[in-house]
C-alpha positions in Angstrom: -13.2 -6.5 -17.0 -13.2 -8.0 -13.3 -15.7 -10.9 -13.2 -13.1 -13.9 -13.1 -13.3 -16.6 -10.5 -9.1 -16.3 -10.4 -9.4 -19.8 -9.2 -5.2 -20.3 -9.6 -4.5 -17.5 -7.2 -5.9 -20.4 -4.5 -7.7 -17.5 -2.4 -10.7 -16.4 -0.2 -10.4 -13.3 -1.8 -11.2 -12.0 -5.2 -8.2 -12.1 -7.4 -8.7 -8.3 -8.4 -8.5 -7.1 -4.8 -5.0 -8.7 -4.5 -2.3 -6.0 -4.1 0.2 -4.7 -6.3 3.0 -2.1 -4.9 0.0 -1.4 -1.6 -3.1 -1.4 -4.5 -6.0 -3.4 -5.2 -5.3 -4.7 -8.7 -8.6 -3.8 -10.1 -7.5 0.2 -8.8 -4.7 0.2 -11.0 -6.5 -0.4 -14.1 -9.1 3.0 -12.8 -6.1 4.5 -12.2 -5.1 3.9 -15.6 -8.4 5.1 -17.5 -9.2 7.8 -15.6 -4.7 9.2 -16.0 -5.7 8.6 -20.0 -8.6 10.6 -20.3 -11.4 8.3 -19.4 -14.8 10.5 -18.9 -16.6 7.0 -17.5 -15.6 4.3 -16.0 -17.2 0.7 -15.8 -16.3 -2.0 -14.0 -17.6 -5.2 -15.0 -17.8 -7.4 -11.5 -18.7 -11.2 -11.0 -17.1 -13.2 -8.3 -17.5 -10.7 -4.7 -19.4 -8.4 -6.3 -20.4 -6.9 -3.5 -17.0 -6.9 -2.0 -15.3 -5.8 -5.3 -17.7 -2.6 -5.5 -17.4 -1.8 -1.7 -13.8 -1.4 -2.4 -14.4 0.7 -5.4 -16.9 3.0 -3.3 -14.9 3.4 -0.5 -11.8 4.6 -2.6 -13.3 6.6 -5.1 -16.6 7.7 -3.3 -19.7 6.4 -3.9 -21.0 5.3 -7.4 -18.5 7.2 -8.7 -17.9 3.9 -10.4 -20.2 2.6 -12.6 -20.2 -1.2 -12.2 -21.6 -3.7 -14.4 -22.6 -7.5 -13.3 -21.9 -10.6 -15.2 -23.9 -13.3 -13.1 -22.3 -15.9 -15.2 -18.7 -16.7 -16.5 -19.7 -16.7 -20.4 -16.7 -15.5 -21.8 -14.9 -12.0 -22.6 -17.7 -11.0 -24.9 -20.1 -12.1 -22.6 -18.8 -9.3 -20.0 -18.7 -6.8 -22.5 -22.5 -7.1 -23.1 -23.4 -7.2 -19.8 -22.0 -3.8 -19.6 -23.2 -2.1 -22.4 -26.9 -0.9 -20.2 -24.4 1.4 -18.5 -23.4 2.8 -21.6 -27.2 3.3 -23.6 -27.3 7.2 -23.5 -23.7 7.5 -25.3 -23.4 8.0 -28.6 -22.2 5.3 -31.3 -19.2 7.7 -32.0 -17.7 7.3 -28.5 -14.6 5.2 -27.9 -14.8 2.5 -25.3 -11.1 1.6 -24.2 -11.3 -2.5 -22.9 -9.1 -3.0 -20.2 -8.3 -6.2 -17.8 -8.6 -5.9 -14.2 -5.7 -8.3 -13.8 -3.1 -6.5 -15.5 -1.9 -3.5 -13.3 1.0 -2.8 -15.4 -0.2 -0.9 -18.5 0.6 3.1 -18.5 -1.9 5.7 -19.6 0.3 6.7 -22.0 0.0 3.1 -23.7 -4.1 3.6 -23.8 -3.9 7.0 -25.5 -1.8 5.4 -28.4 -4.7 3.2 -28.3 -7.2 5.8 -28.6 -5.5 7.3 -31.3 -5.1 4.2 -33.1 -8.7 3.5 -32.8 -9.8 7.2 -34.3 -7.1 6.2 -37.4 -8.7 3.0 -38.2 -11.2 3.1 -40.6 -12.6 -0.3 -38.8 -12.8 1.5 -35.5 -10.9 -0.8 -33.7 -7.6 -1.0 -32.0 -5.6 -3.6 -30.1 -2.5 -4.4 -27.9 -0.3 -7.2 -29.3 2.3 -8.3 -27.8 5.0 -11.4 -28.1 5.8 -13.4 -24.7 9.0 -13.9 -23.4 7.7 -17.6 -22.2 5.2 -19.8 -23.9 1.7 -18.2 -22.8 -1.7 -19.6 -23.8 -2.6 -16.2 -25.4 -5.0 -15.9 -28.8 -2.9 -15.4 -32.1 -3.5 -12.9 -34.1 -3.6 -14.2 -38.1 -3.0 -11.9 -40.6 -3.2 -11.9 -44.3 -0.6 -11.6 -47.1 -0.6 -8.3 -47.2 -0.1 -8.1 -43.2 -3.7 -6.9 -42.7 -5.1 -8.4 -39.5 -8.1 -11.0 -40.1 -8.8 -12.7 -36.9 -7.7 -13.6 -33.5 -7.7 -17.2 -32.4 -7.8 -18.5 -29.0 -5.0 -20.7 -27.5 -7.9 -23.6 -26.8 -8.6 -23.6 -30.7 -5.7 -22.6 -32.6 -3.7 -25.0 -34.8 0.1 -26.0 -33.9 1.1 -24.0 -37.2 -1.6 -20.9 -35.7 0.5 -21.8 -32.0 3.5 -21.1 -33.6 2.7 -17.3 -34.6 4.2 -15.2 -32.2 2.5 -12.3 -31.8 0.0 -12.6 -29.2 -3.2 -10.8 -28.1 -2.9 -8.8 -24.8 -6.4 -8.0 -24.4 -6.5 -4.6 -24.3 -8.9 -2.7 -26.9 -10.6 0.4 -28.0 -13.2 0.2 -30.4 -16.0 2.6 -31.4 -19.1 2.2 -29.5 -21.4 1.7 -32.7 -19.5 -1.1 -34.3 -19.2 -2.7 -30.4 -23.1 -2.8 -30.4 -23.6 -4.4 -33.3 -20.5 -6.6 -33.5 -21.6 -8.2 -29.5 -24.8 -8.8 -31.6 -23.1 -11.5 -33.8 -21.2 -13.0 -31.2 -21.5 -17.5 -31.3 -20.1 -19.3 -28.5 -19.2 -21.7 -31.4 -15.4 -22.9 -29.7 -13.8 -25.3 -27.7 -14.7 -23.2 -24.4 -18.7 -22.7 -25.5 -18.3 -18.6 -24.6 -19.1 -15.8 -26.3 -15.4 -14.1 -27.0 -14.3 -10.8 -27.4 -11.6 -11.5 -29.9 -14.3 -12.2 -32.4 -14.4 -8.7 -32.7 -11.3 -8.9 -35.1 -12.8 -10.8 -37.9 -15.5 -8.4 -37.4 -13.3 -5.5 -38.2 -12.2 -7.6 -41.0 -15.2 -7.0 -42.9 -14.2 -3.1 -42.5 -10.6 -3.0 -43.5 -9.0 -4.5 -40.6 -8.3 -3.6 -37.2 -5.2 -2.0 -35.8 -1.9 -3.7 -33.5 -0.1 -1.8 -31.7 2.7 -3.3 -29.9 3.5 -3.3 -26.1 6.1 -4.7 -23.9 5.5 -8.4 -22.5 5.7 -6.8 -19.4 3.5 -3.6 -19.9 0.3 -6.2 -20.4 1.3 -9.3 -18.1 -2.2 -10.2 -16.2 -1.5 -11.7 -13.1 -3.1 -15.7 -12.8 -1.8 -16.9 -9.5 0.7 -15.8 -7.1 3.8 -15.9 -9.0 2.2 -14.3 -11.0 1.4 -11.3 -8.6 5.3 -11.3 -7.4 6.3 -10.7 -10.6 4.2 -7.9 -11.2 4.8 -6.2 -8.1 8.5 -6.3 -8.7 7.8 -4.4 -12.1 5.8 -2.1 -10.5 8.0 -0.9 -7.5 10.8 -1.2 -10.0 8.7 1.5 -12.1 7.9 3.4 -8.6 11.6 3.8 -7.5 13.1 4.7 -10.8 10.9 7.8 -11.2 11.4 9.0 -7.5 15.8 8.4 -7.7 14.8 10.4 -11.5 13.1 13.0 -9.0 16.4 13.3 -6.4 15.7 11.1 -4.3 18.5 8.5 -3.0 17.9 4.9 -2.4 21.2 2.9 -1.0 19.3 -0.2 -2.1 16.3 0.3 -4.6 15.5 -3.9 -4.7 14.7 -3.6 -1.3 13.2 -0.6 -1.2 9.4 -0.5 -0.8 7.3 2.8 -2.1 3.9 1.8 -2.3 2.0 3.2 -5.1 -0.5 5.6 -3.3 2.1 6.9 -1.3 1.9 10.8 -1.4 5.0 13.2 -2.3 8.5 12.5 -1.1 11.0 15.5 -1.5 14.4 16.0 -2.7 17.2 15.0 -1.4 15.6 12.8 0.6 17.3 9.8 1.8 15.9 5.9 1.7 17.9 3.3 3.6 17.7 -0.8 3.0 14.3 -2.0 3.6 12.4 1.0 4.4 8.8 0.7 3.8 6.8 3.6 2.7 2.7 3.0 3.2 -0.5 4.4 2.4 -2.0 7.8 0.7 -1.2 9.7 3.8 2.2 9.2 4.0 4.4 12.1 2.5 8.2 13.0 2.9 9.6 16.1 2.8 13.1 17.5 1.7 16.1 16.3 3.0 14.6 13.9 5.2 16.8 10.2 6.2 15.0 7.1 6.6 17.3 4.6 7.5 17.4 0.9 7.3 14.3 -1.4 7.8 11.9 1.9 8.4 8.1 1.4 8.3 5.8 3.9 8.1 2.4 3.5 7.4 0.4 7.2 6.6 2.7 8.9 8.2 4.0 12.5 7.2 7.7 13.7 7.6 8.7 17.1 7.9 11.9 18.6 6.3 15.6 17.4 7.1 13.8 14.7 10.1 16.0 11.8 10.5 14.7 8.2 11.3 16.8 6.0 12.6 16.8 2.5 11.9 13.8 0.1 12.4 11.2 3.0 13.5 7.9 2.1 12.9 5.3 4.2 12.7 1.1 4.9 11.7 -0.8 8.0 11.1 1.6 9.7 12.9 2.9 13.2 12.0 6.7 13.7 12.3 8.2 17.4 12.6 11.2 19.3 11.1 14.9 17.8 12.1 13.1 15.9 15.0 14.9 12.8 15.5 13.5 9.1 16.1 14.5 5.9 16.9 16.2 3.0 16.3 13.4 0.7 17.6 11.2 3.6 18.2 7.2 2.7 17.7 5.0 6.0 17.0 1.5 4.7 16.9 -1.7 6.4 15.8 -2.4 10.0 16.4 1.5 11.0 18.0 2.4 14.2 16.7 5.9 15.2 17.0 6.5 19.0 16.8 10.0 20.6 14.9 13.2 19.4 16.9 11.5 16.6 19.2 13.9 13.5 20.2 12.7 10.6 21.1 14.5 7.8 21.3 15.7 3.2 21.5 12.5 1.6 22.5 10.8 4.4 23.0 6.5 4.0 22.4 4.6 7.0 21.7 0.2 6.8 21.2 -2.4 9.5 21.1 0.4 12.0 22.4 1.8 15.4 21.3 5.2 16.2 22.0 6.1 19.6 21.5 9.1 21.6 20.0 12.5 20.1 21.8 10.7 17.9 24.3 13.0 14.6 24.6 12.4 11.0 25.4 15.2 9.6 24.7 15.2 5.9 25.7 12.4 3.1 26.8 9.0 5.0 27.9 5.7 4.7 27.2 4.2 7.8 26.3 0.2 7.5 25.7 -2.8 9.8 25.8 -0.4 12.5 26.6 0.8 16.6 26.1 4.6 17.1 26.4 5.5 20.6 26.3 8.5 22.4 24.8 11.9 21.3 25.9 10.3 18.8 28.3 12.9 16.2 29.3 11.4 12.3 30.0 13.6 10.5 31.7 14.3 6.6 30.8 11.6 4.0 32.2 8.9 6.6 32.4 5.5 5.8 32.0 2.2 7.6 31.5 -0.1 4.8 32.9 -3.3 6.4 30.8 -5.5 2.8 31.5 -7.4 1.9 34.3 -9.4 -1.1 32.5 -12.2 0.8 31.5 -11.3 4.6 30.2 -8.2 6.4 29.1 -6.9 9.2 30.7 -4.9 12.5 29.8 -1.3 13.1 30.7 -0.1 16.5 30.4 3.2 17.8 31.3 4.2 21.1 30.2 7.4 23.0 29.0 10.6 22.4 30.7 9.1 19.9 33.1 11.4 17.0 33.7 10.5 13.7 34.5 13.2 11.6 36.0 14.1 8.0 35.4 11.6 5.3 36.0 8.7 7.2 37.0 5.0 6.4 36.4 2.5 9.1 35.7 -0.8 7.8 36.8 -3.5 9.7 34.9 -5.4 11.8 35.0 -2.9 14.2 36.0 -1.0 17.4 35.5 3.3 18.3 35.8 3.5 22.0 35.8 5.6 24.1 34.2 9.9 23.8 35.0 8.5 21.0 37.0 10.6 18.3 38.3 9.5 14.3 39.4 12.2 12.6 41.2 13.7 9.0 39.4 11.3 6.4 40.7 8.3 8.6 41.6 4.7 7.3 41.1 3.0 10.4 40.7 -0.9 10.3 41.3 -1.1 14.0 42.2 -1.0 17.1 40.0 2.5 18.6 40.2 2.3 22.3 40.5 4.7 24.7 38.4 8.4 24.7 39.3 8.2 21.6 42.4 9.8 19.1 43.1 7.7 15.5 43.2 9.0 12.7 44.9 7.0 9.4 46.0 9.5 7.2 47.5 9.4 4.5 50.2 12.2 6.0 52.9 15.8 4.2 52.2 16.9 1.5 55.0 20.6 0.1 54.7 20.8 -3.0 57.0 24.7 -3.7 57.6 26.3 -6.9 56.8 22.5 -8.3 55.7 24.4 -9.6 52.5 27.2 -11.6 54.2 25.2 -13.0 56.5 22.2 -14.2 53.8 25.4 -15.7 51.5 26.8 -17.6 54.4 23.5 -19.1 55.0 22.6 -19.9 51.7 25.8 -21.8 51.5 25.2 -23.7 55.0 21.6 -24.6 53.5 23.0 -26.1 50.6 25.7 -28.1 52.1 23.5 -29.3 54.5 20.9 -30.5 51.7 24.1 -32.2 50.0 25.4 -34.5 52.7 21.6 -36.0 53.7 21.4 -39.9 53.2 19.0 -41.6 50.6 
């Protein structure tokens, strides 16, 4: 279910597309379903539905979620009928698991109980309870004497005595698809809220023998309501995230402030996160042995074994090879490929360019639209200057070439092979294999120019100090 206005989140955006540990809320709950078995899934969209189902088709492919549309805000029961169309051609023996959009916490492993719960019950139905830590306006569930479960009550319409009961409805259910037909049938929107709910379903079970409760952490089923909300969550779920990678070998010097988003692909052994490191997207993957140290960000970006990032490198979509070194204050943007052993260095800015195995850049270039062979050498201050306002333009300088310090390269052009550019060369010209390059104005050393401009300088201002108002 993923109709709700989420009006407390105060947003332009629909409360199930807000992001827990990197992931659209409403993901997490596929996620979910599909992990515990799920053959179908349905999401049942409102508020953005085209925006919420763009999403859905663009991570999953398309219509590879089937999405239901509940035009109006009728209640929990409400939503479940506006789904049941999708579900016509299944059979009344088939288990529908009911999950919230909202609530990105619940494991898979929590939904097959659920499942199994559900087969067990002679009712056919099966719930999450759950007791708060916090008062919560969540339904009661009100059981008989004998413990057998009767009915749920909402928040909005339960009694102070009914208030008091402590075990809670989560809102999580499975419940056999024949009983779910007819049961929706019967469904009044007789209560202080005028909508049809879902927990009606309980009384309904009632009638049957009773429905089944499991119970499930607090945590497990929070829903998220408005941002706090969503902070909280997120906490629990990189909490979740870190403790299984550390249980996998890999070291965190500071797991509270260590940030793994959830899609983030496989990170090796003995691999090494320092204090704020941030690990994004599907793309990104880290393999053995590697060391990310403090305040890394890396967005889709893969790391080959035993490479070593040095503090505050960012970097996107970039591919990073074995034992090459990077950073601190390195930026690697889209499409830079560094190749097994590569340095590059402090403030050193890499785009759209290959650097081969061993090349070096070791401190304060800019390095775009460019080749850089093996054991190339890029002196500090270099430039490729791969812009001219319109087009880009290709930089390639191949192995063993050596660019010296403060040198622009002003593409399209070409350093050969063993190649060397002189510090503070503009080089405009393809460089052929083994020269030397050199673009400088001729030196001219004018004596005692310095003495002479201080000594007037001096007269200027003593002369501009004794005028007369």
């Amino acid at each position: 279910m993923a109709a709700g206005l989420g009006t407390r989140m105060k947003s332009a955006r629909a409360k199930v597309l807000h992001e827990v540990a990197g992931r659209p809320m409403l993901a997490w709950a596929v996620e979910t379903g599909r992990a515990a078995g799920a053959q179908r899934v349905v999401a049942i969209l409102g508020h953005q539905f085209d925006t919420v189902r763009a999403m859905l088709d663009a991570r999953y492919g398309a219509g590879a979620i089937d999405v239901a549309l509940q035009a109006e805000p009728k209640g929990t029961g409400h939503a479940v009928l506006c789904a049941l169309p999708t579900l016509e051609r299944e059979p009344d023996d088939r288990i529908v698991v009911i999950l919230s959009g909202d609530a990105p916490l619940l494991r898979a492993e929590r939904v097959a109980e659920l499942v199994a719960a559900c087969e067990a019950s002679p009712a056919g139905l099966a719930l999450l309870s759950t007791v708060p830590d916090r008062a919560m306006p969540y339904g009661r569930l009100v059981r008989d004497a004998a413990g057998v479960l009767q009915r749920i009550v909402e928040h909005a319409d339960a009694t102070e005595a009914e208030r008091a009961i402590k075990d809670t409805n989560a809102g999580f259910y499975a419940v056999r698809l024949g009983h779910l037909r007819k049961d929706l049938a019967t469904l009044r929107a007789d209560n202080a809220k005028g909508e049809l709910y879902l927990t009606d379903l309980v009384a309904r079970a009632a009638t049957r023998g009773g429905a089944t409760a499991i119970d499930a952490p607090f945590e497990e089923v929070s829903g998220v309501n408005d941002r706090v909300d969503l902070a909280a969550v997120d906490v629990a779920a990189r909490r979740r995230i870190n403790e299984a990678l550390m249980r996998a070998g890999v070291t965190m010097a500071a797991p509270a402030a260590t940030y793994v988003d959830a899609d983030v692909g496989a990170i090796g052994q003995d691999v090494w996160l320092g204090p704020g490191v941030c690990l994004r997207g599907a793309g990104t993957r880290v393999g053995d042995g590697a060391r990310l140290d403090a305040g890394c960000v890396l967005t889709d970006v893969v790391v080959a074994n035993g490479a070593y990032l040095k503090p505050y490198t960012v970097a996107s979509e970039a591919t990073i090879g074995a034992r090459a070194e990077v950073g601190p204050f390195a930026h690697l943007r889209p499409k830079t490929v560094l190749d097994d052993d590569v340095k590059v260095g402090n403030f050193v800015e890499t785009k759209k360019a290959h650097l081969m195995a061993g090349a070096k850049a070791n401190h304060l270039s800019y390095l775009g639209d460019a080749t850089i062979g093996a054991k190339a050498n890029i002196g500090a201050g270099t430039i490729t200057c791969n812009y001219d306002g319109f087009s880009k333009h290709h930089t390639t300088i191949e192995a063993g070439a050596f660019i010296g310090s403060d040198s622009q390269l002003v593409a399209p052009v070409t350093v050969g092979r063993d190649a060397y550019v002189g510090s503070g060369s503009t080089i405009t010209k393809d460089v052929p294999r083994g020269a030397l390059a050199l673009s400088r104005t001729k030196q001219v050393n004018i004596d005692d120019w310095a003495d002479r401009f201080r000594e007037a300088q001096s007269r200027r201002k003593k002369d501009k100090g004794d005028g007369h108002g």
